[in-house]
Each structure stands twice: as C-alpha cells, then as structure tokens.
C-alpha positions as CSV (number, residue, x, y, z in Angstrom):
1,X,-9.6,26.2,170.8
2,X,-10.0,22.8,172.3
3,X,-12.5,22.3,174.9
4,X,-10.7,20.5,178.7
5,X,-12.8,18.1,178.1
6,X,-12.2,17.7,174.3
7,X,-8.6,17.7,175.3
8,X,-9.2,14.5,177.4
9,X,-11.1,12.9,174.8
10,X,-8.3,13.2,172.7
11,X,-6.0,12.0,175.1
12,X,-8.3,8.7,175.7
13,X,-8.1,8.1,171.7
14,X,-4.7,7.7,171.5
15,X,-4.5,5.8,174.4
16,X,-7.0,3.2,173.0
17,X,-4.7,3.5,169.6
18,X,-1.7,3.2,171.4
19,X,-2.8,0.1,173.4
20,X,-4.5,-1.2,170.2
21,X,-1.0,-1.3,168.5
22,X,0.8,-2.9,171.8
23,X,-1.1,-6.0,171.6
24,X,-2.2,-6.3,167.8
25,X,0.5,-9.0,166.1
26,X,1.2,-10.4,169.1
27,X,-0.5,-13.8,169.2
28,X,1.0,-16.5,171.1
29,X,1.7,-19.7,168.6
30,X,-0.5,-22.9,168.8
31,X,2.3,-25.4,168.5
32,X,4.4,-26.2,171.5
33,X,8.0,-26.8,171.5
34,X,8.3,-25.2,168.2
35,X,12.6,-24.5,168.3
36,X,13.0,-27.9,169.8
37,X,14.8,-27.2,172.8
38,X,12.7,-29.5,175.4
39,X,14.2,-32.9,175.2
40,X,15.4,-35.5,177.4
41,X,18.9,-37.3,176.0
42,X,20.6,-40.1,177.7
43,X,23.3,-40.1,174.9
44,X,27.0,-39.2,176.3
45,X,26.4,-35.8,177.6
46,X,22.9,-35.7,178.0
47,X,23.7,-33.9,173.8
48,X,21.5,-34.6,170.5
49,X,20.8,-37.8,169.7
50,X,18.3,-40.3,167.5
51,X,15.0,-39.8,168.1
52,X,13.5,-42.4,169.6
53,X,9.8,-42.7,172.2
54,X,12.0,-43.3,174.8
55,X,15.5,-41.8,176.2
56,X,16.9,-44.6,177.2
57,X,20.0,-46.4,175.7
58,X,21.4,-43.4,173.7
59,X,18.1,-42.1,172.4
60,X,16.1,-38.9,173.1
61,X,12.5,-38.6,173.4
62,X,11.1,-35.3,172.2
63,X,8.5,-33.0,174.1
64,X,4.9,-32.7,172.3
65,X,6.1,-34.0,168.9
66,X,5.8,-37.7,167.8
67,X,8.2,-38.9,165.3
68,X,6.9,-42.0,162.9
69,X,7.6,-43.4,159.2
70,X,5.4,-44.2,156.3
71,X,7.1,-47.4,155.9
72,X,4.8,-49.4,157.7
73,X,8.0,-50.9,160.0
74,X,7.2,-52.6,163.2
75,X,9.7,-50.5,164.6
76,X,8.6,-47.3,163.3
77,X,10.4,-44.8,165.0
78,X,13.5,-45.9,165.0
79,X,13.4,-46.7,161.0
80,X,12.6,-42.6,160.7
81,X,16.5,-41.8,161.6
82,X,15.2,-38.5,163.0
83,X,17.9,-36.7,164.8
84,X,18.1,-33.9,167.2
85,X,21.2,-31.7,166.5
86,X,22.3,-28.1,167.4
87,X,23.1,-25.8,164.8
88,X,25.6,-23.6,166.6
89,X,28.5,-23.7,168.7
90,X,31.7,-26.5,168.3
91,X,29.1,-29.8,168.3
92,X,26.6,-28.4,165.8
93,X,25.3,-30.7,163.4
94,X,27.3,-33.8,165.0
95,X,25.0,-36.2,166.8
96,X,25.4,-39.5,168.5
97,X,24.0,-42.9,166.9
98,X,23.2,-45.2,169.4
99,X,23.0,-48.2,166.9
100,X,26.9,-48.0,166.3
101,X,27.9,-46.2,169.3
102,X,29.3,-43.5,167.9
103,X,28.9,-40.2,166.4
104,X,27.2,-38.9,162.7
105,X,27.8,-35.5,161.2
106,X,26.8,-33.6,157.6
107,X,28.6,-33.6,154.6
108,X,27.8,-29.4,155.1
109,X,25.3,-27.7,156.7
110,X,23.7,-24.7,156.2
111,X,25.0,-22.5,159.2
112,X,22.8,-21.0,161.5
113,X,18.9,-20.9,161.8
114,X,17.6,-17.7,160.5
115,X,15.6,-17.7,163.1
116,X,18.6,-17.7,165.9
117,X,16.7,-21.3,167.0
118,X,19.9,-23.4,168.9
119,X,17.9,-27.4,167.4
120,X,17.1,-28.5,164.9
121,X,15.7,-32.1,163.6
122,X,16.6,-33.8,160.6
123,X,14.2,-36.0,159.1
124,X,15.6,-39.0,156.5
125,X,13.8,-38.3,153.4
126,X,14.3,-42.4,152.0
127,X,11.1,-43.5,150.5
128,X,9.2,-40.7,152.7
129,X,10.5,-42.3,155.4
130,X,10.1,-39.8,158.5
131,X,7.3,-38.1,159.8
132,X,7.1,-35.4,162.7
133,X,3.9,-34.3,164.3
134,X,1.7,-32.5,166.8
135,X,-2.0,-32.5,167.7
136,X,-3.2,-28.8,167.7
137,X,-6.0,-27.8,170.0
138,X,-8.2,-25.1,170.7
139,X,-9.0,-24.5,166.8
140,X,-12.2,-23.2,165.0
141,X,-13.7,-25.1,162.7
142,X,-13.7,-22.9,159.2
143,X,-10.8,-20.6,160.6
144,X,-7.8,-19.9,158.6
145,X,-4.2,-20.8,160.4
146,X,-0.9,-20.0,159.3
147,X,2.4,-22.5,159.7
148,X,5.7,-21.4,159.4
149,X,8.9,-22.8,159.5
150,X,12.4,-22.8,158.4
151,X,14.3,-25.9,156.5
152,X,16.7,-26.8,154.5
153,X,18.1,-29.9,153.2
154,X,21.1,-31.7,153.9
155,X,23.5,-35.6,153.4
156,X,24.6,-37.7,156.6
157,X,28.3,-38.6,155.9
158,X,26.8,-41.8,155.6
159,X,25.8,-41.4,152.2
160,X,27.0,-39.7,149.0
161,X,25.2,-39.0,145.7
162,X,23.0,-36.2,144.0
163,X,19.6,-35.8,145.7
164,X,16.5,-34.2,146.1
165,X,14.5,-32.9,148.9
166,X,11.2,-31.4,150.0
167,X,8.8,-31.4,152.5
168,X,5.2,-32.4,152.6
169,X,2.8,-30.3,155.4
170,X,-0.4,-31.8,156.5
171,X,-3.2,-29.8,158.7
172,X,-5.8,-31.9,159.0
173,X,-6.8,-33.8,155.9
174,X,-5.3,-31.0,153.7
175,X,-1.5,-30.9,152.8
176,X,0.8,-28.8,151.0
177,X,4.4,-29.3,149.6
178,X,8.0,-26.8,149.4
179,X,9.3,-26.3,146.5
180,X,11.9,-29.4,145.7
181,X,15.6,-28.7,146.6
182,X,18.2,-30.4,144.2
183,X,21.7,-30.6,145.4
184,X,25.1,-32.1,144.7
185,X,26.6,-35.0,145.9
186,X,28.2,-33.9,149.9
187,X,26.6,-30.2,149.5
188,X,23.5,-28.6,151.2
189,X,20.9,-26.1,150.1
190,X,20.3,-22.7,152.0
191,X,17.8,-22.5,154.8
192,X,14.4,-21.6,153.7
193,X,11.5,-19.9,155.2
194,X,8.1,-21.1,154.4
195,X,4.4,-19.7,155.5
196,X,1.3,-21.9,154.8
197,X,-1.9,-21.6,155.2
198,X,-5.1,-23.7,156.3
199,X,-8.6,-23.8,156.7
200,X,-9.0,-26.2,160.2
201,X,-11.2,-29.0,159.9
202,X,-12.6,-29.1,163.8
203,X,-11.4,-28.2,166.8
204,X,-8.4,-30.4,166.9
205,X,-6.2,-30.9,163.8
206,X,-2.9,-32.6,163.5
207,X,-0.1,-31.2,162.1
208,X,2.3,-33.1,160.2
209,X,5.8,-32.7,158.0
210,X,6.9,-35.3,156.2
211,X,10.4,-35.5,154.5
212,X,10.1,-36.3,150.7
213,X,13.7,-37.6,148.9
214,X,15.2,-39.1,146.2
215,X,16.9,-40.9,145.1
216,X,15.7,-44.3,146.9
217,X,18.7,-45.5,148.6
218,X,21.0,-42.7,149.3
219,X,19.2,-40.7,152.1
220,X,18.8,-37.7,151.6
221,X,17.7,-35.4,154.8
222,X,15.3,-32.3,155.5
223,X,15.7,-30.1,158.1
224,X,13.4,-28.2,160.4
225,X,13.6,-25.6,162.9
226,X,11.6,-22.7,164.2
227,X,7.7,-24.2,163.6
228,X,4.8,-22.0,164.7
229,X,1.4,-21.8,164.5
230,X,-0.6,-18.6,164.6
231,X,-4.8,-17.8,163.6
232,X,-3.9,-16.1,160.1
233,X,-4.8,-13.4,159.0
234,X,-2.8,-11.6,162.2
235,X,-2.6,-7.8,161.5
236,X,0.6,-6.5,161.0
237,X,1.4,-4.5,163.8
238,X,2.9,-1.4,161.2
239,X,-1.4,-1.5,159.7
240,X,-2.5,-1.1,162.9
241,X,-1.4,1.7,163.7
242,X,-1.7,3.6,160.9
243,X,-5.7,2.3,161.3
244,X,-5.7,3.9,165.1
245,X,-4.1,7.3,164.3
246,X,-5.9,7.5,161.3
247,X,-9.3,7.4,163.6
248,X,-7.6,9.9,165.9
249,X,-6.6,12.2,163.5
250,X,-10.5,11.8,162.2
251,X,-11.9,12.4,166.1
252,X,-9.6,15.2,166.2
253,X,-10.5,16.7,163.8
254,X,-14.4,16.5,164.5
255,X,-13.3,17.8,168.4
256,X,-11.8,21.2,166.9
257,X,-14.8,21.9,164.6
258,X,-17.1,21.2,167.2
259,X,-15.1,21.7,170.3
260,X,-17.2,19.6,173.9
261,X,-18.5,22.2,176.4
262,X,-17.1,22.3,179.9
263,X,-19.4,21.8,182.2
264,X,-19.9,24.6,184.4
265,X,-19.6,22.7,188.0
C-alpha cells in the first residue's frame, strides 16, 4: 500500500509530466508576418495589389518582408511583379495592377491554402526575377532551424505557354531548392508543403525565397503562404509524453516497492 506521502509524490510526477507535455511543441515561430495578412493597400478597396516599398498609387507595402529582384533593375521592386492576393472568398487570386489600372487574375489556381492562410504572394519566376525576405533575429550561432512553408506554382492570364517552377531558400549563406514543378500551358500545380532545415551562421541570418522559372519570357509564378520559423529539432508533443509517463510509471513503480514513511507529527 502507498504511503500519503508517496501518494503525493505521485501526484507531483504527473503534474510535472502533464505540464511538460502542455508546453513541449509549442514554440512560437521566428519569422513575423508569416500568412501575410499585415499589409497596407491603397489599390481600390484598400484589396491585394503589387507589391511595391510604398502604398501609394495602387501599390501595397508589406509588413517585415522586403521584396527585390536579381535583375540588377534600378527599379528593383517593382520589376519583381510580386503580388498580394487572397486565396479564398469571390476576389481570390484577382489582384489590381497599378501599371494598367486594372485588374490580373490566374489562368487556375490551386484552391485553398492547406494551411487555412487567407494571402498569399506570388513571385514572377522570369530570369529569377523576385525575391522575398526577412532578417531573423535572436538566433544561435551553430543551432539547427527549421522553415516551412507551403507553395505552389501558377500563370498570370498575361502569359501562356508550358513552364517550370521552383523555389530557391536561402538562410544565411546556405540555400536549398524544391523540387521543380512542370506544368501545362494555363494550368497550375497542387500546393506543396516543404520543411528545411539550417545550421544559423550568427545571431542574425536572413531569410530568403527566390522564384526560379522557365522558360525566359513567359512568366511563370511561385506561390507562397504560411512561412514559419521554428529552433528544429522541436519535440513532438505525442514523444513527450510518452517520455513523462514513462518516468512516472518508473517512479511509481519504485514508490510501491519502497513505499515513503509518514511522518509521525
């Protein structure tokens, strides 16, 4: 028979396991703005517009990401064609072109964001044209990070023609690359979730995607949504608790072998 006082030292256990599993795998994300959704639009409607580092005169400016082009432009941002555009509801992916006024859709699109995120931003892939990016702080030297996100790629109506797309990810001064998408003239692939992970170089690393198409002259577009940041490895929260009952099951058993004495006052 258990001891009182074995009895609350079992208790305490599985509080400590129990409170262990609450808070493992939840680790709040290093990137900010990740879905999107902070922008400011001066387009008709205050809606999704081009990209631009100001919102004035049809443009948006988007919060803690900067969009540029590896085209070496004077007028770098602008030459990126980046685009804010939702992905649900009766306007989804139709957004407003300030250079002709008017409004730019998709041949197709590929429906929702897994993720449930309401933006998106579509990067012209000509040449490696577009780049969007964000200084990270508050990293460790040597750690491991993790970067997910969800894309897909996709054709303004303002082109036709087979293509190819991928994206290139940089952390630092290392990179990796998705898998290429190749898709028919007016058509769309599926969205696709990637994880990546990197080593930081210092304390403050910037990440960067950069949309990678072909052929040259018939842009082709990636898509992103949902980006996050996370220290990797992050337990999953299903091991962690198996790892805290299994040491209360262990202490338990120890407790009933060798039950504590009560004290006496």
């Amino acid at each position: 028979m258990v001891s009182v006082s074995s009895r609350k030292t079992y208790s305490g256990i599985v509080a400590l396991a129990l409170g262990l599993f609450s808070t493992s795998g939840i680790q709040a994300g290093l990137i900010s703005n990740g879905d999107f959704s902070q922008f400011t639009s001066s387009a008709p409607g205050g809606g999704p517009t081009q990209i631009n580092n100001t919102s004035t005169g049809g443009y948006a400016s988007l919060k803690d990401w900067t969009v540029g082009t590896t085209l070496g432009s004077p007028n770098t941002v602008l030459n990126s064609y980046a685009f804010i555009t939702q992905t649900t509801g009766p306007n989804a992916y139709t957004f407003y072109y300030p250079a002709q006024s008017g409004t730019i859709g998709l041949w197709s699109n590929p429906g929702a964001a897994p993720s449930g995120q309401q933006y998106a931003v579509t990067l012209d892939g000509y040449q490696g044209a577009a780049t969007l990016s964000q200084t990270l702080t508050g990293l460790t030297a040597g750690e491991s990070y993790k970067v997910t996100f969800d894309w897909a790629a996709v054709q303004y109506t303002t082109a036709t023609g087979n293509y190819t797309e991928q994206f290139e990810v940089f952390f630092g001064d290392s990179s990796q690359t998705t898998q290429v998408q190749s898709v028919l003239s007016k058509g769309h692939s599926n969205w696709i979730s990637e994880s990546f992970t990197f080593t930081a170089d210092a304390t403050s690393d910037t990440l960067m995607f950069l949309s990678l198409g072909t052929p040259s002259g018939v842009p082709p577009v990636g898509m992103l949504s949902n980006v996050n940041v996370v220290a990797s490895p992050v337990p999953e929260p299903s091991t962690m608790l198996m790892l805290g009952l299994g040491g209360v099951c262990i202490v338990g058993l120890r407790l009933r072998r060798k039950p504590l004495l009560v004290s006496a006052d």
